[in-house]
DOMAR-715473 format. One record per residue (C-alpha): residue number from 1; residue in one letter; y, x negated, z. Coordinates in steps of 0.05 Angstrom, whole numbers, plus 5000, padded with zeros to 4 digits. Example, Ala and Ser with C-alpha at 12.3 -4.5 7.8 and 13.67 -1.06 7.14 Angstrom:
    k  r    yy    xx    zz
    1  A  4910  4754  5156
    2  S  4979  4727  5143
***
This chain:
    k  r    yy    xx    zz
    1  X  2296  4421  3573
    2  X  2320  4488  3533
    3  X  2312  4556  3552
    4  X  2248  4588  3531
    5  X  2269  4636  3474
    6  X  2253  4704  3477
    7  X  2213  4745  3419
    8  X  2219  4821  3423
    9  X  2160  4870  3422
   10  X  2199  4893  3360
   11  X  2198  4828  3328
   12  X  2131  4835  3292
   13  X  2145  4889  3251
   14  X  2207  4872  3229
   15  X  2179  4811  3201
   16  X  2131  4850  3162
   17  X  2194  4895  3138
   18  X  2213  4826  3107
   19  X  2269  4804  3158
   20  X  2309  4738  3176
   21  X  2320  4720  3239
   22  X  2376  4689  3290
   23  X  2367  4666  3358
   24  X  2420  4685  3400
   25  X  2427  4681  3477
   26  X  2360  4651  3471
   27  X  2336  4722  3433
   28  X  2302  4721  3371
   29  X  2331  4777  3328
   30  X  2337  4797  3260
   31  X  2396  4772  3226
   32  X  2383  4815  3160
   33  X  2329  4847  3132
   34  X  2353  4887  3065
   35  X  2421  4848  3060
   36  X  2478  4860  3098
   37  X  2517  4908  3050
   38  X  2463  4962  3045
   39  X  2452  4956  3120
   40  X  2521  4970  3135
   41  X  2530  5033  3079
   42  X  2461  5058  3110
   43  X  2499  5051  3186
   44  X  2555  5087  3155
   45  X  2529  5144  3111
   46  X  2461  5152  3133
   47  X  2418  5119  3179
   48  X  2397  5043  3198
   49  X  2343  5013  3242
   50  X  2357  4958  3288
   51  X  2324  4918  3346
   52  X  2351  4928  3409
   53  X  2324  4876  3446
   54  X  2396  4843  3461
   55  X  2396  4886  3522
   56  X  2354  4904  3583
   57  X  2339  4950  3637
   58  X  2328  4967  3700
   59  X  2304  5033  3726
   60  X  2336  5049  3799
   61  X  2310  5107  3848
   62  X  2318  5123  3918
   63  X  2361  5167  3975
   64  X  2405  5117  3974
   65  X  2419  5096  3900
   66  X  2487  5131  3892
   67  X  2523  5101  3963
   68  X  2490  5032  3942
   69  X  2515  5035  3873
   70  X  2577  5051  3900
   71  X  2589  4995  3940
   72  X  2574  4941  3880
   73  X  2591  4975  3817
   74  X  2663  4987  3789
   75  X  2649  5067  3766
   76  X  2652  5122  3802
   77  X  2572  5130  3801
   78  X  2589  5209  3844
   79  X  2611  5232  3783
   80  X  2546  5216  3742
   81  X  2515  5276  3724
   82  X  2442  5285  3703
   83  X  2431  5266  3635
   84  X  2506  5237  3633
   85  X  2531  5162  3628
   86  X  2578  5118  3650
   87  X  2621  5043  3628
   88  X  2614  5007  3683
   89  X  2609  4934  3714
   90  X  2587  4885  3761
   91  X  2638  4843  3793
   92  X  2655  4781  3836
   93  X  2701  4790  3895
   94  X  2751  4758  3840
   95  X  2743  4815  3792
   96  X  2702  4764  3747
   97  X  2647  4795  3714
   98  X  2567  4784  3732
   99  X  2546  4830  3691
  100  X  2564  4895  3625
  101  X  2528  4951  3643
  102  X  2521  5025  3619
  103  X  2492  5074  3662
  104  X  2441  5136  3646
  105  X  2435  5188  3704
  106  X  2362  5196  3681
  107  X  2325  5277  3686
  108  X  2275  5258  3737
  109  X  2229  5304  3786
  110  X  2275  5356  3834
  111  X  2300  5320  3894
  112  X  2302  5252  3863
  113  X  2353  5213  3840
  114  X  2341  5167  3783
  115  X  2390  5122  3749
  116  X  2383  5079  3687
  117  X  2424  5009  3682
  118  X  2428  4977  3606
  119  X  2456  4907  3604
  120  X  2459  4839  3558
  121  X  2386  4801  3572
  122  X  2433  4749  3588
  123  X  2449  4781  3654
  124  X  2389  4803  3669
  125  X  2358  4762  3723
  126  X  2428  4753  3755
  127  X  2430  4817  3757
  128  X  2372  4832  3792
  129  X  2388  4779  3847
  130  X  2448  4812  3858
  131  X  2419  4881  3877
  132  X  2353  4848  3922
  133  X  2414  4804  3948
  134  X  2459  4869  3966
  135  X  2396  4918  3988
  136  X  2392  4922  4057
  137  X  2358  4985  4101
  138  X  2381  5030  4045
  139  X  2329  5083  4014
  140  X  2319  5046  3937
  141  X  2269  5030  3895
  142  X  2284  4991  3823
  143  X  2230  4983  3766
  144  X  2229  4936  3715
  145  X  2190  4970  3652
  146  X  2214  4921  3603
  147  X  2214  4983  3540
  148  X  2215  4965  3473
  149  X  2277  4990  3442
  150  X  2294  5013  3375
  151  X  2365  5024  3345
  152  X  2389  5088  3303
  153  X  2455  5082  3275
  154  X  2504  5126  3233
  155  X  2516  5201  3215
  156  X  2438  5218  3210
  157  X  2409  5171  3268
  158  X  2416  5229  3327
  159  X  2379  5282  3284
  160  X  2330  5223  3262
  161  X  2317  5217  3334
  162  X  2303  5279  3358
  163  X  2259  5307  3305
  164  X  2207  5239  3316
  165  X  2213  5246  3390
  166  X  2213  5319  3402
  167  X  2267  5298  3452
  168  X  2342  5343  3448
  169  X  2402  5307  3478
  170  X  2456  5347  3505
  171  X  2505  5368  3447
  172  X  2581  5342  3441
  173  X  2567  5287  3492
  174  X  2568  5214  3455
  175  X  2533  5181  3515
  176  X  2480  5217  3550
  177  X  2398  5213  3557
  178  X  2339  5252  3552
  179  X  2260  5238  3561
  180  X  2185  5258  3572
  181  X  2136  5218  3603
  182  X  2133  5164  3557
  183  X  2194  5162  3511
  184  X  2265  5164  3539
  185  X  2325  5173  3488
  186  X  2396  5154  3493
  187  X  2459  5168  3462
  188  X  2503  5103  3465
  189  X  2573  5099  3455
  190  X  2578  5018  3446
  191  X  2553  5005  3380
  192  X  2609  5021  3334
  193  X  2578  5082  3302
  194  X  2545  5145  3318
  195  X  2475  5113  3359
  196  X  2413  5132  3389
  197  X  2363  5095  3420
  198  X  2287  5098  3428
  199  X  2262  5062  3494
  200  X  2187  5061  3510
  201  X  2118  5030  3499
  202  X  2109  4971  3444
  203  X  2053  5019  3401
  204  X  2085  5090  3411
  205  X  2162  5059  3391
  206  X  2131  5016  3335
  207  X  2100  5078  3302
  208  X  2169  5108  3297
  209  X  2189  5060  3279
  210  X  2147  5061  3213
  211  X  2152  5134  3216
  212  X  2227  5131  3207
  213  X  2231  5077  3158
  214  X  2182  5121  3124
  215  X  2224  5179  3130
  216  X  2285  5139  3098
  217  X  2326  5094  3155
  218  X  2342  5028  3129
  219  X  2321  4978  3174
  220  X  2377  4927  3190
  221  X  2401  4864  3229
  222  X  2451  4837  3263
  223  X  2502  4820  3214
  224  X  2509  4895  3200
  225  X  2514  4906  3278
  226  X  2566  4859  3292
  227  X  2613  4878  3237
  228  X  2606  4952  3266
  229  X  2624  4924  3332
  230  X  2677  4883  3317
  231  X  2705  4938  3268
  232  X  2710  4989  3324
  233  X  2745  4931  3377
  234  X  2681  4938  3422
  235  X  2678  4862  3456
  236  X  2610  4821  3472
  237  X  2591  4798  3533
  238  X  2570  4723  3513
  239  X  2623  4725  3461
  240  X  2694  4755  3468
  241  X  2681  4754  3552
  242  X  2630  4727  3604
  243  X  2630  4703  3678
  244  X  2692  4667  3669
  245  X  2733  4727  3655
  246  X  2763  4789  3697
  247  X  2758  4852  3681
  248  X  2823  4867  3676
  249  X  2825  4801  3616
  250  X  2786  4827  3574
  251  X  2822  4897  3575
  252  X  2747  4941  3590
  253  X  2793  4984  3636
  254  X  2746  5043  3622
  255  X  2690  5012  3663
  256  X  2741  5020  3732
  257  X  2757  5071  3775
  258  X  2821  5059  3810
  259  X  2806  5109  3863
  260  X  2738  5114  3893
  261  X  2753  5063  3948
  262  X  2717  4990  3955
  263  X  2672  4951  3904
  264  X  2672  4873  3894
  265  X  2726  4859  3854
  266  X  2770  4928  3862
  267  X  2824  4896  3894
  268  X  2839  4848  3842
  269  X  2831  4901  3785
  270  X  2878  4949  3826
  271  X  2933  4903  3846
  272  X  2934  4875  3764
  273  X  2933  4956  3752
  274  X  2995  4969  3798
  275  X  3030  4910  3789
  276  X  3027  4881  3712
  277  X  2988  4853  3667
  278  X  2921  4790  3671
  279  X  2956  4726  3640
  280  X  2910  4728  3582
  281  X  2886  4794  3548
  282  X  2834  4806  3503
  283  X  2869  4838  3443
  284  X  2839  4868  3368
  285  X  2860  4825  3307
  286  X  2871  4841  3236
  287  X  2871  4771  3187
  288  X  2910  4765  3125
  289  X  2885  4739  3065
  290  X  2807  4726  3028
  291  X  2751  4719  3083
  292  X  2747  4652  3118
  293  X  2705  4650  3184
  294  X  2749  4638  3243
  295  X  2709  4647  3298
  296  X  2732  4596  3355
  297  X  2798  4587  3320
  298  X  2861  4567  3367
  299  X  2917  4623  3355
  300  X  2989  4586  3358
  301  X  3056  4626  3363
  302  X  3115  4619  3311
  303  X  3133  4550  3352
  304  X  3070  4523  3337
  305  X  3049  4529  3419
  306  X  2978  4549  3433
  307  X  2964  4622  3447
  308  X  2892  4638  3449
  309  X  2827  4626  3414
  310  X  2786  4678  3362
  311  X  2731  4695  3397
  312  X  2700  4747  3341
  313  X  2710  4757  3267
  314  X  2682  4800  3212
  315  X  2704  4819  3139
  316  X  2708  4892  3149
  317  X  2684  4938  3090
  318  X  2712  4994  3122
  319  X  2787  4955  3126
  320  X  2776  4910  3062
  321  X  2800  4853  3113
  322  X  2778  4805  3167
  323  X  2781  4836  3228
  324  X  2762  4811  3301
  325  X  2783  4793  3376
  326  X  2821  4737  3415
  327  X  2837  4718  3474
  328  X  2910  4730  3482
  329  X  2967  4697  3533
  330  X  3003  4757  3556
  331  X  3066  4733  3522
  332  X  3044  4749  3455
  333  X  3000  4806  3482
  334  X  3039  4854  3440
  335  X  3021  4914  3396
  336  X  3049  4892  3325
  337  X  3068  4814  3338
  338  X  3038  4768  3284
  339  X  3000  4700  3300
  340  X  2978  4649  3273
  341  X  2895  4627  3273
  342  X  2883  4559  3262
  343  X  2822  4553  3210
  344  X  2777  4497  3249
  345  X  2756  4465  3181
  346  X  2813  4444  3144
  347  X  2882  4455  3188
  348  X  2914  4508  3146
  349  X  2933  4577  3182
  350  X  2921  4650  3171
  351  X  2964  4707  3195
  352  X  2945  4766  3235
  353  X  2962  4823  3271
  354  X  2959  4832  3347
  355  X  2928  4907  3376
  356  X  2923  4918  3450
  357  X  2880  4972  3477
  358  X  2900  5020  3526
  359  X  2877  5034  3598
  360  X  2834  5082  3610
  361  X  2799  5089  3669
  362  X  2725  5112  3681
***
């Protein structure tokens, strides 16, 4: 029997905004609403709407939270600040991943320490059986609000934001959080573009909603999001990596600290950090050529011997060319070395270009 799929408190209105919809990870979302083109000019030069019910979160408390979080997370949650965030992960003792997260040191009363954790739906419930799994004596409490969420993307979303909420996030930080007692507001830094997000109650976020679409946002879907993803080389969990993958594979060195001591899964991201590189790499990939989806393509070297797989692919307004991600053997790992994807459909092969990210450490 199939998973139940999920509708989103947002999904309602959208609808009435005149939206199609995908269901992804068993999510019902809007795929596109005015047409992907405008969506993606309104991300990039003024200001789309978008559902963000393709992540969850948990709210975490307690006297404990920071020494428990450091025990099962790869950042280095002592140097969260309040109203800060943080990349970070969940890990296996294999350095496999269990679960994406961000993290929002949340402005709660003085004395208490209050921590937000954003992840894919997907990971949700393992997520969650993880931390009652881990939690012991320690001092924590974790909530489950289950907020509707609303996207704001491009040059004029922050601004947007604020004025509807009333809410100011710190200025010159790209990932940080602010909120009253009903509306919290983030600054995200995963979404390809310049992003806020609205998190709170179904009728308070859905009169923003209107109130912003009012005001002039364009509401979107998630064609538009994914080619601002995959544009900017920011990877999916579900997608370009997922419980089968290290951390260190998928190149999201930014979510580890290499010095704060032990976390499940430190040693193997440590002694790959020290000692060379995971056998296969996630990598960016520019195509050659007139669009032609490619997504699950096998990448072959000059000799013809297989390399990899696609794992994401756009056409990229910004680039005028298909861009995506693959998983990469380390051989051909290389800044600058071309491949070859094998279009699925009818055998014939496209060129691209390989881009590794660098390391750096959270």
């Amino acid at each position: 029997m199939g998973m139940k799929i999920i509708s989103t408190p947002l999904e309602s209105t959208f609808r009435g905004w005149g939206a199609d919809f995908l269901e992804m990870d068993h999510i019902r979302l809007p795929l596109r609403v005015a047409g992907a083109g405008p969506e993606y000019e309104a991300a990039r030069t003024s200001t789309m709407l978008a559902d963000g019910g393709d992540r969850s979160w948990i709210e975490m408390s307690g006297f404990d939270l920071v020494d428990f979080l450091q025990r099962i997370l790869s950042s280095d949650i002592s140097k969260l600040d309040v109203g800060g965030g943080q990349w970070s992960a969940m890990l296996d003792g294999k350095g496999h991943w269990i679960a994406d997260l961000l993290l929002f040191r949340l402005n709660a009363p003085e004395g208490e320490m209050r921590i937000g954790l954003d992840m894919p739906t997907e990971c949700y419930r393992n997520l969650l059986e993880k931390i009652e799994m881990y939690h012991f004596a320690e001092d924590l409490e974790w909530l489950t609000p289950e907020p509707t969420r609303l996207l704001l993307l491009g040059p004029n979303a922050i601004t947007m934001a604020q004025t509807v909420t009333g809410l100011q996030l710190a200025e010159n930080e790209n990932f940080t959080s602010v909120r009253n007692e009903v509306i919290t507001l983030l600054r995200r830094p995963d979404r390809g573009v310049d992003c806020a997000e609205i998190l709170g109650p179904e009728k308070e976020v859905v009169a923003l909603a209107n109130q912003l679409r009012e005001q002039g946002a364009v509401p979107g879907g998630w064609v538009a999001l994914d080619i601002l993803r995959v544009e900017a080389g920011r990877p999916r969990w579900g997608s370009d990596f997922d419980q089968h993958v290290t951390l260190p594979a998928s190149n999201e060195w930014h979510r580890a600290s290499i010095t704060k001591g032990c976390y499940a899964g430190q040693e193997v991201v440590a002694k790959i950090n020290t000692y060379g590189e995971s056998p296969r790499q996630l990598c960016a990939l520019r195509f050659e050529g007139p669009p032609r989806p490619l997504i699950g393509a096998e990448i072959h070297d000059e000799g013809g011997h297989k390399m990899g797989r696609v794992t994401s692919w756009v056409w990229s307004p910004q680039g005028n060319c298909a861009v995506g991600l693959g998983m990469l053997r380390r051989r051909i790992a290389v800044n600058g070395s071309e491949v070859q994807a094998i279009d699925p459909n009818d055998g014939t092969t496209v060129t691209a270009t390989v881009a590794v990210p660098e390391k750096v450490f959270g």
